[in-house]
C-alpha positions as a Markdown table, in Angstrom:
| # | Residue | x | y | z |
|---|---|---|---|---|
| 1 | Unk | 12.7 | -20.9 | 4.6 |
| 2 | Unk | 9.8 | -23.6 | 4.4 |
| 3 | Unk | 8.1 | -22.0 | 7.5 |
| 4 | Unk | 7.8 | -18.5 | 6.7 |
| 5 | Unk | 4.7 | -17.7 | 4.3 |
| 6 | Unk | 5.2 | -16.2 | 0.3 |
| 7 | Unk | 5.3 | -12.4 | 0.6 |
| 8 | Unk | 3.0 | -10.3 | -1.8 |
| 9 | Unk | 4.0 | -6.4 | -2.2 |
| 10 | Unk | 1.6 | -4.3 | -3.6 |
| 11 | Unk | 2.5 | -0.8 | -4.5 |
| 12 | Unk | 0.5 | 2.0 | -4.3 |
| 13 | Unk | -0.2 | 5.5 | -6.6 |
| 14 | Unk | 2.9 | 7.4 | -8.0 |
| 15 | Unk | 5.1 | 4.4 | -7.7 |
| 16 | Unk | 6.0 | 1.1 | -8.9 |
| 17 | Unk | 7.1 | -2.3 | -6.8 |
| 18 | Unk | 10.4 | -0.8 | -7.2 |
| 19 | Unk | 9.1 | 1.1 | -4.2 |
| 20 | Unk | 9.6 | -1.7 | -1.8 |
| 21 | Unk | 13.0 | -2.1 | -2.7 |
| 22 | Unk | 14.6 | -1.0 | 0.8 |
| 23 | Unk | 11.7 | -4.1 | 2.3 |
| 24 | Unk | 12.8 | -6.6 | 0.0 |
| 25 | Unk | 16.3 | -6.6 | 0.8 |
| 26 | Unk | 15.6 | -6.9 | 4.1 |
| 27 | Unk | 13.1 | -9.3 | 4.2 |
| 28 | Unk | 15.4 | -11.5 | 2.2 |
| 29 | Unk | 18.2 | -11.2 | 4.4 |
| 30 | Unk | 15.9 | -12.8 | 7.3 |
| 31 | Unk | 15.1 | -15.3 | 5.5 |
| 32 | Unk | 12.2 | -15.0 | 3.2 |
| 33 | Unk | 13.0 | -16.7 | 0.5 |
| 34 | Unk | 9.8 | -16.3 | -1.5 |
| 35 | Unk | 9.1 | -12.6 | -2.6 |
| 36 | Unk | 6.9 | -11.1 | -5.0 |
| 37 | Unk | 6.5 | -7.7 | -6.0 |
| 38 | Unk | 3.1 | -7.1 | -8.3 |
| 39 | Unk | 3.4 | -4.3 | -10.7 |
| 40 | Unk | 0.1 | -3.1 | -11.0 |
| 41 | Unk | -1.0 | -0.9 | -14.1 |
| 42 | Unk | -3.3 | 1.3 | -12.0 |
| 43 | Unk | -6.1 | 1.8 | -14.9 |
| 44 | Unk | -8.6 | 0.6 | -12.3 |
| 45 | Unk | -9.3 | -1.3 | -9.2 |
| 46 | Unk | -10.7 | -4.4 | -11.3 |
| 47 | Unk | -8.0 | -4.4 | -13.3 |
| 48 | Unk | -5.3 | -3.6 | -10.5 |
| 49 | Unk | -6.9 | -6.7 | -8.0 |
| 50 | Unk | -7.2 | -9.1 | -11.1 |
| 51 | Unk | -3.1 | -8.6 | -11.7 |
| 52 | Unk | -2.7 | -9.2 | -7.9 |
| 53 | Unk | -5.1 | -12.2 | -7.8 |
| 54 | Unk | -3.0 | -13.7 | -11.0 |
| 55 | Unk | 0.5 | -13.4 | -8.8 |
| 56 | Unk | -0.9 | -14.9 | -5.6 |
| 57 | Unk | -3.0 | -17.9 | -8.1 |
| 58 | Unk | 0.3 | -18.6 | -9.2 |
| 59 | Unk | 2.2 | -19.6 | -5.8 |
| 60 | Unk | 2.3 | -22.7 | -4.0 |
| 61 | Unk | 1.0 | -22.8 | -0.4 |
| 62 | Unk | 0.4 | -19.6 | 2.1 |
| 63 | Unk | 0.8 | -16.3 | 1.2 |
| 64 | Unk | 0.6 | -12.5 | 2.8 |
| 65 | Unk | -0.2 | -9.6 | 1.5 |
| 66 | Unk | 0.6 | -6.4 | 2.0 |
| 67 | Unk | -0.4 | -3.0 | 0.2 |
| 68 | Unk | 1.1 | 0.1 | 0.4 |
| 69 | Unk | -0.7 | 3.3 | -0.1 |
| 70 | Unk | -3.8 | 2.7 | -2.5 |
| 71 | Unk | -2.5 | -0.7 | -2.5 |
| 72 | Unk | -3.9 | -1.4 | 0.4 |
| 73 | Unk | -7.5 | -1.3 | -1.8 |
| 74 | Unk | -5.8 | -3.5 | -3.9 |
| 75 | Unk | -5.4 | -6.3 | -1.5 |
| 76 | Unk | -8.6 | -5.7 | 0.3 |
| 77 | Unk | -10.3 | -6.8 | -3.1 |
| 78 | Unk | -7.8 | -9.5 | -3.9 |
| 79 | Unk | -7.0 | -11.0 | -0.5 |
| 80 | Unk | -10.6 | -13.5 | -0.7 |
| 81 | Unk | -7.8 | -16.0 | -2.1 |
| 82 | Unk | -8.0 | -19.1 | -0.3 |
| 83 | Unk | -4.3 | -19.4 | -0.1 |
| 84 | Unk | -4.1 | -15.9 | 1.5 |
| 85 | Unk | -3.5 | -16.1 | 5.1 |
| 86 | Unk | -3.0 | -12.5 | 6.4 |
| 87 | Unk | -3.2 | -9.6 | 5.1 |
| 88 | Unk | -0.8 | -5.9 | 5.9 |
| 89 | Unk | -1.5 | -2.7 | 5.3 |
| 90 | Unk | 1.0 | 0.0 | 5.3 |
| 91 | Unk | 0.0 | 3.8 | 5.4 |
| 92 | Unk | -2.6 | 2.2 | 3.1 |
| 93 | Unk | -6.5 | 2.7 | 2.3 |
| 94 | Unk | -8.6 | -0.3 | 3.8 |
| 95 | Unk | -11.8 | 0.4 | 2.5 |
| 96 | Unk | -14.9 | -1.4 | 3.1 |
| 97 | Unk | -17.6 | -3.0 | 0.6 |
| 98 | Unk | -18.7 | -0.1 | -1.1 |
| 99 | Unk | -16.5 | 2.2 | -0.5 |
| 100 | Unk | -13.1 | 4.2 | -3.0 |
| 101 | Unk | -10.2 | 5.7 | -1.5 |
| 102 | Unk | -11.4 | 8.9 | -3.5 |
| 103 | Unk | -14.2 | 8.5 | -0.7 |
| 104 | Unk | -12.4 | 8.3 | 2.2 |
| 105 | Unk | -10.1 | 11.1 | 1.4 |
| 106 | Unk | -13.1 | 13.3 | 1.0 |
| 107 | Unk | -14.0 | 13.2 | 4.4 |
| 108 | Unk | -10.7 | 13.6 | 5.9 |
| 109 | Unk | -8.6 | 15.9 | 2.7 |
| 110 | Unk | -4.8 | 14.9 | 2.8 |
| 111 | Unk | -2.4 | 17.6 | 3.6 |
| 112 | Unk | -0.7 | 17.6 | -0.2 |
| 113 | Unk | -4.6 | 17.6 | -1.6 |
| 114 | Unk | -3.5 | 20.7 | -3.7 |
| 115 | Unk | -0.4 | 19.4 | -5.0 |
| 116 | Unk | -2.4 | 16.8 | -7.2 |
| 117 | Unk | -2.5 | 17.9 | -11.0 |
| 118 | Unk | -4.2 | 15.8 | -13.6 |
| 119 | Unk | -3.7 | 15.7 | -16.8 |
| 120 | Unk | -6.0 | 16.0 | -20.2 |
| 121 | Unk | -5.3 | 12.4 | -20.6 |
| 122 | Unk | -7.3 | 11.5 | -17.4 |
| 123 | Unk | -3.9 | 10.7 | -15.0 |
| 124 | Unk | -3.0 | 11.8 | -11.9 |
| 125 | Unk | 0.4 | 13.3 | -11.4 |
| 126 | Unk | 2.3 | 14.9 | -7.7 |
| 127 | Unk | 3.4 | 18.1 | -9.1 |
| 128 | Unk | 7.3 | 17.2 | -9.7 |
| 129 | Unk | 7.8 | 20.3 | -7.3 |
| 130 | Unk | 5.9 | 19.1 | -4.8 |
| 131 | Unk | 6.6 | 15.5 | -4.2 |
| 132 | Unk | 9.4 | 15.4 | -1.4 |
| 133 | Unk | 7.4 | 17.1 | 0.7 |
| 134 | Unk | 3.9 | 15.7 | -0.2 |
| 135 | Unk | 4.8 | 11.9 | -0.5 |
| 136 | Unk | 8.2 | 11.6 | 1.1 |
| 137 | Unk | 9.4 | 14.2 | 3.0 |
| 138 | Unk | 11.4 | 11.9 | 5.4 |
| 139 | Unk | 13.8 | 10.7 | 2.3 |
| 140 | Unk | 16.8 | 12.3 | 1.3 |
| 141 | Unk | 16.3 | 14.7 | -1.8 |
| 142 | Unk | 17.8 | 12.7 | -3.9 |
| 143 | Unk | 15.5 | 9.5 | -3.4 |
| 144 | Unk | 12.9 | 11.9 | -3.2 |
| 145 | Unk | 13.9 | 13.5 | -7.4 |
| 146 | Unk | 14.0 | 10.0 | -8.9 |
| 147 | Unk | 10.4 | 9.0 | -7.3 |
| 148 | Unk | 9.2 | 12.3 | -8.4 |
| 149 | Unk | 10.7 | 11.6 | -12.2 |
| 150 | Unk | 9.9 | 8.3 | -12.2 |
| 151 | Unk | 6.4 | 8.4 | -10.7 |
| 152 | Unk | 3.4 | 5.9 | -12.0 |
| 153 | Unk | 0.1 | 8.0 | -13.0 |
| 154 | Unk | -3.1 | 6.1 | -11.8 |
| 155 | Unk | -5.8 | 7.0 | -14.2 |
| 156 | Unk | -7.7 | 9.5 | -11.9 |
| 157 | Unk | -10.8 | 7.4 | -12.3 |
| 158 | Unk | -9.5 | 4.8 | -10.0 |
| 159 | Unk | -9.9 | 6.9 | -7.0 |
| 160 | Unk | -13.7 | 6.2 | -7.3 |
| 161 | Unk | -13.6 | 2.8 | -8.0 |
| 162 | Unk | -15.7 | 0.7 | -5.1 |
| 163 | Unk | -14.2 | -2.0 | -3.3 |
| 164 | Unk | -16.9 | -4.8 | -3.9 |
| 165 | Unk | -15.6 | -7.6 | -0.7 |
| 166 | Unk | -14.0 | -5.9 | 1.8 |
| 167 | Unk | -11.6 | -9.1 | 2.7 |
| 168 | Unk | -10.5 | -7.4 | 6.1 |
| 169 | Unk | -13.6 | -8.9 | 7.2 |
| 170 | Unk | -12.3 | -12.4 | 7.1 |
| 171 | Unk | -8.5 | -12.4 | 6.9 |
| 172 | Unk | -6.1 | -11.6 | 10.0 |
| 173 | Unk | -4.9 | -8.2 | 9.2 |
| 174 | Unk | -1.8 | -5.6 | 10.5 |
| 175 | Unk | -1.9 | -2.3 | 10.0 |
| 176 | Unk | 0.7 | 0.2 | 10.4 |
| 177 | Unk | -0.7 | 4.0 | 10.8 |
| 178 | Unk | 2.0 | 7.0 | 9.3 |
| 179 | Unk | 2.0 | 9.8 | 11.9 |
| 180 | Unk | 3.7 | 12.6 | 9.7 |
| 181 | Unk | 1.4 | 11.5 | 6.2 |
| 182 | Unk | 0.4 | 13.8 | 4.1 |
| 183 | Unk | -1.2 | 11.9 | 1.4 |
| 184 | Unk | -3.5 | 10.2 | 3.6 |
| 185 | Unk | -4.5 | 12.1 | 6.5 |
| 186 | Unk | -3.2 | 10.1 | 9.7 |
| 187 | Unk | -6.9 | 10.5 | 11.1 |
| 188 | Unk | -7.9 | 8.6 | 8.4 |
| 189 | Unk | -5.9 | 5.6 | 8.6 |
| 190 | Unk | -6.6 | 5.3 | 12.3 |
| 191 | Unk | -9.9 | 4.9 | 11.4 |
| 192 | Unk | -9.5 | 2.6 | 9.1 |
| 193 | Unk | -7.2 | 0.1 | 11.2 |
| 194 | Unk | -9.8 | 0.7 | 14.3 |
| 195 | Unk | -12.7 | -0.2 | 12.3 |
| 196 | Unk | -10.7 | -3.4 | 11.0 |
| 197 | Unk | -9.9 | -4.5 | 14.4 |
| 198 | Unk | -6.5 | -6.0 | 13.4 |
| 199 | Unk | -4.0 | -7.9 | 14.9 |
| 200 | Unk | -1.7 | -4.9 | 15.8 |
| 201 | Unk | -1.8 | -1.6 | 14.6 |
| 202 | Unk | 1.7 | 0.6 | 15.3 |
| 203 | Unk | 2.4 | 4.4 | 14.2 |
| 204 | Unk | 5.6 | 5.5 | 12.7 |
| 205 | Unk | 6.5 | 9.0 | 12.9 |
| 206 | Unk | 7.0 | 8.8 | 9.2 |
| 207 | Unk | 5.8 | 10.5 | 5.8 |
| 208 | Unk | 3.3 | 8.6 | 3.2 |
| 209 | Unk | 6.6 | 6.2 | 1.9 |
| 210 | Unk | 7.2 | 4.8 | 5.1 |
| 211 | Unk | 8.0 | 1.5 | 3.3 |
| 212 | Unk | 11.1 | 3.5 | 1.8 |
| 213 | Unk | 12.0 | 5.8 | 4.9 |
| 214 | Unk | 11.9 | 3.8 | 7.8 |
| 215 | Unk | 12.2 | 0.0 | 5.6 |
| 216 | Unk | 13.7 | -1.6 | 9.4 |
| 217 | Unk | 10.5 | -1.0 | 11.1 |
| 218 | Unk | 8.0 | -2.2 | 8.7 |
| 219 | Unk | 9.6 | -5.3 | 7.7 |
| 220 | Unk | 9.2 | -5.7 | 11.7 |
| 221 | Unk | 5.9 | -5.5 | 11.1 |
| 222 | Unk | 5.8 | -7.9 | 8.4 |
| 223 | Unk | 7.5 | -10.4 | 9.8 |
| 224 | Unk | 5.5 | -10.2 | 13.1 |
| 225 | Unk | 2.7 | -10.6 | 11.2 |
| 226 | Unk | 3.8 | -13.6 | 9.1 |
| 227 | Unk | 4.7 | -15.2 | 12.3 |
| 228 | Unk | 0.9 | -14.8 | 13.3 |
């Protein structure tokens, strides 16, 4: 529909835009008819933002973004577009000029911390093992096996990267806070959204792939934030 803005998904570590799958669907059934979902090659924040920018540079009129997980640093160095209107962050690091999501999860260590395992190549895996209860422990085991098997390695580097423009600071921004996370400690993403002082901030009582387990709520969100 000509009134509701382009939507922007941006995935996060150990995943692809396949994980907004469950969103997309729904979003397109109310009516958003333009949706794009960046596929990010998470080999650093410069090169991750730069795909992002590319996607948005390449749409006609408004857009919103929104960033799951580590994607949120993604669209906090992306989202100075002009044609970005509003930015949403889901379970997602909002980090400010300066500042790496490697950094912010220093100071307040995840609950799956341990269950990281890099490689010798320099990439970050979830131990296979591990991964329904570290990143998704609200799916079924099923969904649970093929994100574990088909998880997306960032190059561990990217952690550390800096956010340069924190673009938080000037956009209208949403942020939705995942009680039960365990990839990002729920403390953490509190203080991130209060420090943003968005639009709206809810809590799900939901694991790190809220996008996936609870895909009703947060395209709520989404849409209440396009409509703003």
């Amino acid at each position: 529909m000509a009134d509701k803005p382009a939507v922007v998904l941006v995935h996060g570590f150990w995943g692809g835009a396949a994980h907004w799958g469950k969103v997309i669907t729904e979003l397109h059934r109310r009516g958003f008819g333009s949706l794009h979902a960046v596929e990010i090659p998470l080999t650093s924040l410069a090169d991750d933002a730069a795909r992002t920018r590319k996607m948005v540079q390449k749409i006609d009129g408004p857009v919103l973004l929104v960033g799951h997980s580590y994607g949120g640093a993604v669209i906090t160095e992306a989202g100075d577009l002009p044609n970005v209107k509003g930015l949403v962050y889901i379970a997602a690091f909002a980090p400010d000029a300066g500042e790496s999501p490697g950094a912010i999860s220093q100071e307040m260590p995840p609950a799956a911390v341990e269950n990281l395992a890099p490689d010798s190549d320099g990439y970050l895996w979830i131990k296979q093992d591990k991964f329904h209860e570290s990143f998704a422990q609200d799916l079924s085991a099923d969904e649970a096996l093929v994100m574990a098997v088909t998880q997306k390695a960032p190059l561990a580097s990217t952690f550390g990267d800096n956010v340069t423009s924190a673009a938080w600071r000037a956009k209208p921004s949403w942020y939705q806070v995942s009680t039960a996370d365990r990839m990002i400690h729920p403390d953490n993403e509190r203080r991130m959204a209060q420090r943003m002082n968005p639009r709206k901030t809810i809590e799900l009582v939901a694991g790190h792939a809220s996008l996936a387990s609870q895909p009703g709520p947060v395209t709520d969100f989404i849409e209440e934030a396009a409509a703003g």
